[in-house]
Backbone as ProteinMPNN parsed JSONL, in Angstrom:
{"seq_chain_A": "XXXXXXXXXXXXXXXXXXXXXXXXXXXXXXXXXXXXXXXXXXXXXXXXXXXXXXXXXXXXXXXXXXXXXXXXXXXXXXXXXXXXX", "coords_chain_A": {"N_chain_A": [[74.116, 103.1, 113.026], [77.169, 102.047, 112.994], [79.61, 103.327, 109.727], [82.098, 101.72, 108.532], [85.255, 101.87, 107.347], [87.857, 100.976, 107.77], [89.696, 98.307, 107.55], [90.231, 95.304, 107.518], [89.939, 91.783, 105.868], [89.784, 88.301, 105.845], [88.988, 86.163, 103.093], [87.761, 82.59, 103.318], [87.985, 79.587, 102.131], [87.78, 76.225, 102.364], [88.976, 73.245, 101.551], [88.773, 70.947, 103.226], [86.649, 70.415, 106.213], [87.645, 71.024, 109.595], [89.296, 71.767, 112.577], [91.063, 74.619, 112.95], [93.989, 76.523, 113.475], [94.067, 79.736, 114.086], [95.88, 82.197, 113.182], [97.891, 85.599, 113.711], [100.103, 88.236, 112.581], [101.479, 90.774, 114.532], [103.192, 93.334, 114.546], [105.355, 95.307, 116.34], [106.049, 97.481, 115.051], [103.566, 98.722, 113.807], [101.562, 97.813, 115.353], [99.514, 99.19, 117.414], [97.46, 98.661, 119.133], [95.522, 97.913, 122.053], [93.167, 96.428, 122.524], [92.259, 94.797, 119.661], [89.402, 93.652, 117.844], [89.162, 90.833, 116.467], [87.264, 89.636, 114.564], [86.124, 86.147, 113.757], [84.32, 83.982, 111.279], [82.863, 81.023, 111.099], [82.135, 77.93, 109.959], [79.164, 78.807, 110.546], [79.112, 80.311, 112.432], [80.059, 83.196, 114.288], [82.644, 84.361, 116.08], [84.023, 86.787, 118.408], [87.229, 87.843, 119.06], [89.368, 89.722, 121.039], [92.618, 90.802, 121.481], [95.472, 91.742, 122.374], [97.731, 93.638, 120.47], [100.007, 94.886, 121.345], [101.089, 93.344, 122.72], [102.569, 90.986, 121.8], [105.634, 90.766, 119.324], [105.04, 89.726, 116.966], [104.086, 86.22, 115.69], [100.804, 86.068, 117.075], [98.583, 83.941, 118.916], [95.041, 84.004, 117.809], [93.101, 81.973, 118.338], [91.547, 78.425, 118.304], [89.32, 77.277, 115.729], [87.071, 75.574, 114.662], [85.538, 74.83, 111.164], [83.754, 75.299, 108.519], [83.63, 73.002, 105.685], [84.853, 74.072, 102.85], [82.839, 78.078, 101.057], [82.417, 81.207, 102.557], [83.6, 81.753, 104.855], [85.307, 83.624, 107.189], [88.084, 85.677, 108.151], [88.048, 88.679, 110.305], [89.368, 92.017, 110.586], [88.542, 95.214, 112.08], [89.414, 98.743, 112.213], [87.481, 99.85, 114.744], [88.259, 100.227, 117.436], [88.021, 102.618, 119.177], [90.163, 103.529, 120.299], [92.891, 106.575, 120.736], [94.89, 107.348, 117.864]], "CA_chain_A": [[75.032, 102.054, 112.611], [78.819, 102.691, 112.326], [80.035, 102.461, 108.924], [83.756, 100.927, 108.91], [85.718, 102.24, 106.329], [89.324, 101.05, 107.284], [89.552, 97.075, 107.85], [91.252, 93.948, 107.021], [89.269, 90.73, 105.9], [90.5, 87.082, 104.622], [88.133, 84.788, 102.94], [88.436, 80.737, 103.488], [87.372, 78.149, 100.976], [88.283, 75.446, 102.875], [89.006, 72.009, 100.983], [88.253, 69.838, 104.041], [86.415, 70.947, 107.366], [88.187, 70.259, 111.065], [89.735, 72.822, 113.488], [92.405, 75.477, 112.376], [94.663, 77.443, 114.326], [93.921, 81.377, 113.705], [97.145, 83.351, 114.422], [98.148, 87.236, 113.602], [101.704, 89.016, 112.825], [101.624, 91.816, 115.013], [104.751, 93.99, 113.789], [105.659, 96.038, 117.109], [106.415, 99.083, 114.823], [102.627, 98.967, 113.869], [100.265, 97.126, 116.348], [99.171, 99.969, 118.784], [95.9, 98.627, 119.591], [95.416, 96.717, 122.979], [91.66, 95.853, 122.202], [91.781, 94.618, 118.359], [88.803, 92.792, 117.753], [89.089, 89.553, 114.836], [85.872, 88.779, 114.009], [86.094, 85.196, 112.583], [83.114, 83.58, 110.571], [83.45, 79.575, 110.803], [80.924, 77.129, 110.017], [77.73, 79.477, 110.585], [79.025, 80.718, 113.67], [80.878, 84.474, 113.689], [83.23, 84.503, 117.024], [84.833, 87.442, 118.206], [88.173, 87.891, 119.93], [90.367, 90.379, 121.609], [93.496, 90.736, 121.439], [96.25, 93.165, 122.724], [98.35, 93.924, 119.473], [100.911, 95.12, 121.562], [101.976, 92.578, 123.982], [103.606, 90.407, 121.413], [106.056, 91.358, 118.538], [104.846, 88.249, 115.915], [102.487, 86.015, 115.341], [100.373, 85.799, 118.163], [97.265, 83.003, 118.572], [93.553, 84.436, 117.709], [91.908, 81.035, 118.419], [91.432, 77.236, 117.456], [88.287, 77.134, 115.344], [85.856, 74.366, 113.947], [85.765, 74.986, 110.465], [83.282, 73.473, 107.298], [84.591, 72.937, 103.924], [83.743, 75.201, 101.71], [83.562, 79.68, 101.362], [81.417, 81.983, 103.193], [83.876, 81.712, 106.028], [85.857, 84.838, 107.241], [88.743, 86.505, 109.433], [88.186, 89.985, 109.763], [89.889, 92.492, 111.798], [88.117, 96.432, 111.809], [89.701, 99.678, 113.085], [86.975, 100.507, 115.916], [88.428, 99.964, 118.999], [87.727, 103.589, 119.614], [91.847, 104.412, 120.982], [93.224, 106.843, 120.116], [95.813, 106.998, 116.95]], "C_chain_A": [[76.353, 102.681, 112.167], [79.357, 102.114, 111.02], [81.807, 102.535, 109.043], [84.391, 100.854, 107.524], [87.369, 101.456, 106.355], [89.209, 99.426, 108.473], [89.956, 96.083, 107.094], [90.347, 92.762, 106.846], [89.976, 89.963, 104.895], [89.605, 85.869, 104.787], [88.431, 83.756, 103.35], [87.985, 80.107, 102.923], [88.425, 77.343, 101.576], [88.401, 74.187, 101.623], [88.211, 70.792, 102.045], [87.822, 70.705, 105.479], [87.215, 70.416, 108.626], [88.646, 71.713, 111.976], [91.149, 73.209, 112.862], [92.816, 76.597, 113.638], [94.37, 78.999, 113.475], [95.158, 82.071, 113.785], [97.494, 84.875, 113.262], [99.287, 87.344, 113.675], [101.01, 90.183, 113.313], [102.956, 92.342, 115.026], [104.765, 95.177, 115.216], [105.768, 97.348, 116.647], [104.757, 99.603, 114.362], [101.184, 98.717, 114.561], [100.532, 97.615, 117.803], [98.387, 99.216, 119.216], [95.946, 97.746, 120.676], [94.377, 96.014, 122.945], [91.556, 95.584, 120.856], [90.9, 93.568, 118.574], [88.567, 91.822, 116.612], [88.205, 89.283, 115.115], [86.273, 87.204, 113.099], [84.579, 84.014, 112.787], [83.816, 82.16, 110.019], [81.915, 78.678, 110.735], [79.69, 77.803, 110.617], [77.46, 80.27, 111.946], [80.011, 82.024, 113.364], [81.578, 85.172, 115.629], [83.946, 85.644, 117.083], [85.678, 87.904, 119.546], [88.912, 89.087, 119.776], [91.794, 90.033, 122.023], [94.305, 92.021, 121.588], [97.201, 93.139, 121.863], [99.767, 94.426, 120.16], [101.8, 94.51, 122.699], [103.102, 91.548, 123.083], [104.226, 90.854, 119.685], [106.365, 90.343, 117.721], [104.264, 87.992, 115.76], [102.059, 85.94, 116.943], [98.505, 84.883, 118.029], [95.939, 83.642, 118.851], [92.708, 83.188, 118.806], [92.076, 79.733, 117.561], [89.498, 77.227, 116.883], [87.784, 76.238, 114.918], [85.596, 75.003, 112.218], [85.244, 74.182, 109.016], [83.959, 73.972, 106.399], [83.482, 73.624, 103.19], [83.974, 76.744, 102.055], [82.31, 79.953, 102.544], [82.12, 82.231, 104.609], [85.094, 82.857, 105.984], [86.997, 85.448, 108.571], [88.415, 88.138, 109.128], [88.377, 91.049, 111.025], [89.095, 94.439, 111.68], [89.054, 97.235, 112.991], [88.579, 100.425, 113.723], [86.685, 99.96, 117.054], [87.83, 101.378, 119.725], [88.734, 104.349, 120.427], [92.37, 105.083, 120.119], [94.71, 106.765, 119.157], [95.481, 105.725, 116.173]], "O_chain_A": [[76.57, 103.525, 111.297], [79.589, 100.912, 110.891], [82.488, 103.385, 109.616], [84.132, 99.978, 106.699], [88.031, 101.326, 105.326], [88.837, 99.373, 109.646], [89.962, 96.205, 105.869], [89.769, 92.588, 107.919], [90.502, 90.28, 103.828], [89.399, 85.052, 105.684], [89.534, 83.744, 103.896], [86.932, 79.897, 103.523], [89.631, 77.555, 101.449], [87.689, 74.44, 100.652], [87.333, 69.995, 101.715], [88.581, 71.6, 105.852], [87.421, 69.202, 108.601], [87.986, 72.724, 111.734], [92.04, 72.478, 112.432], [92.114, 77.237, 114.421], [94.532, 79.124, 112.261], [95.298, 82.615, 114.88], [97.214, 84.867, 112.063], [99.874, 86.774, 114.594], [100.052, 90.636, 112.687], [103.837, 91.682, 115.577], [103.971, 96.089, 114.986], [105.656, 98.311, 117.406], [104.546, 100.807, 114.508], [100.09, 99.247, 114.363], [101.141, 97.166, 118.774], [98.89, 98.93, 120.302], [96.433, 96.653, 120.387], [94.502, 94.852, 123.335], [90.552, 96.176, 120.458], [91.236, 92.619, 119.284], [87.687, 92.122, 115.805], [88.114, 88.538, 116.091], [86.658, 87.225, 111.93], [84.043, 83.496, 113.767], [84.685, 81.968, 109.168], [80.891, 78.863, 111.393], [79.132, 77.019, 111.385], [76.422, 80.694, 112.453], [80.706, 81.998, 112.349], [81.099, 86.136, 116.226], [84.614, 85.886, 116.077], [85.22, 88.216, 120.645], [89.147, 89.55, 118.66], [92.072, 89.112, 122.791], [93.988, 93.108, 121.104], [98.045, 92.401, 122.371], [100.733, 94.337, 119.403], [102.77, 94.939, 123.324], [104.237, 91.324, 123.503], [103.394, 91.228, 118.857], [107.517, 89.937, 117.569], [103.319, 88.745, 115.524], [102.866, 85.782, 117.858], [97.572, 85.18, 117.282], [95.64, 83.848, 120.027], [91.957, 83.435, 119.75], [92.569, 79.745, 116.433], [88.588, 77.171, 117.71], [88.817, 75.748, 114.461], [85.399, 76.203, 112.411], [85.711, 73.179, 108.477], [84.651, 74.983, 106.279], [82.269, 73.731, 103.006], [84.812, 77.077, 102.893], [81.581, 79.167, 103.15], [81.48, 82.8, 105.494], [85.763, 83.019, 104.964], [86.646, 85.59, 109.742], [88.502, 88.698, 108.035], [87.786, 91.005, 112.104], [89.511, 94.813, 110.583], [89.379, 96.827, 114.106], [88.508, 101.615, 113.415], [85.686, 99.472, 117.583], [87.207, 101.257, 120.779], [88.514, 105.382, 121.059], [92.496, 104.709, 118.953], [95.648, 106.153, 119.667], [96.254, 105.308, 115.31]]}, "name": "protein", "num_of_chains": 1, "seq": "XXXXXXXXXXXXXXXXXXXXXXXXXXXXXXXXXXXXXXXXXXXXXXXXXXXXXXXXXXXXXXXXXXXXXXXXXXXXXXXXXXXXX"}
């Protein structure tokens, strides 16, 4: 099992459940990665998307998700793509 020392995660305590737009700043001076994978954890389900960090220099859209009210729900982005730098 790989442990994952260097990674980004943002809780959600929702107020009301429905579908939310996901989206990412990718800052051109730091988003090498063409394979980042966001893990996001929505209503009991834990989807995960790819994304090329370096095609756009902003936000760029993860995903529309489904979404209950309430915590336990999660974006989370890890450094192992396995490229190097």
């Amino acid at each position: 099992d790989t442990q994952v020392y260097n990674y980004g995660i943002w809780n959600l305590d929702l107020e009301q459940a429905g579908t939310y737009r996901i989206e990412a700043y990718t800052d051109a001076m730091w988003a090498e990665s063409q394979q980042a994978r966001y893990q996001v954890r929505h209503d009991g389900i834990t989807d995960t998307v790819a994304i090329d960090q370096t095609a756009v220099d902003g936000w760029v859209v993860v995903g529309e998700f489904d979404f209950a009210a309430g915590g336990g729900q999660w974006v989370r982005l890890e450094d192992l793509t396995g490229e190097p730098g």
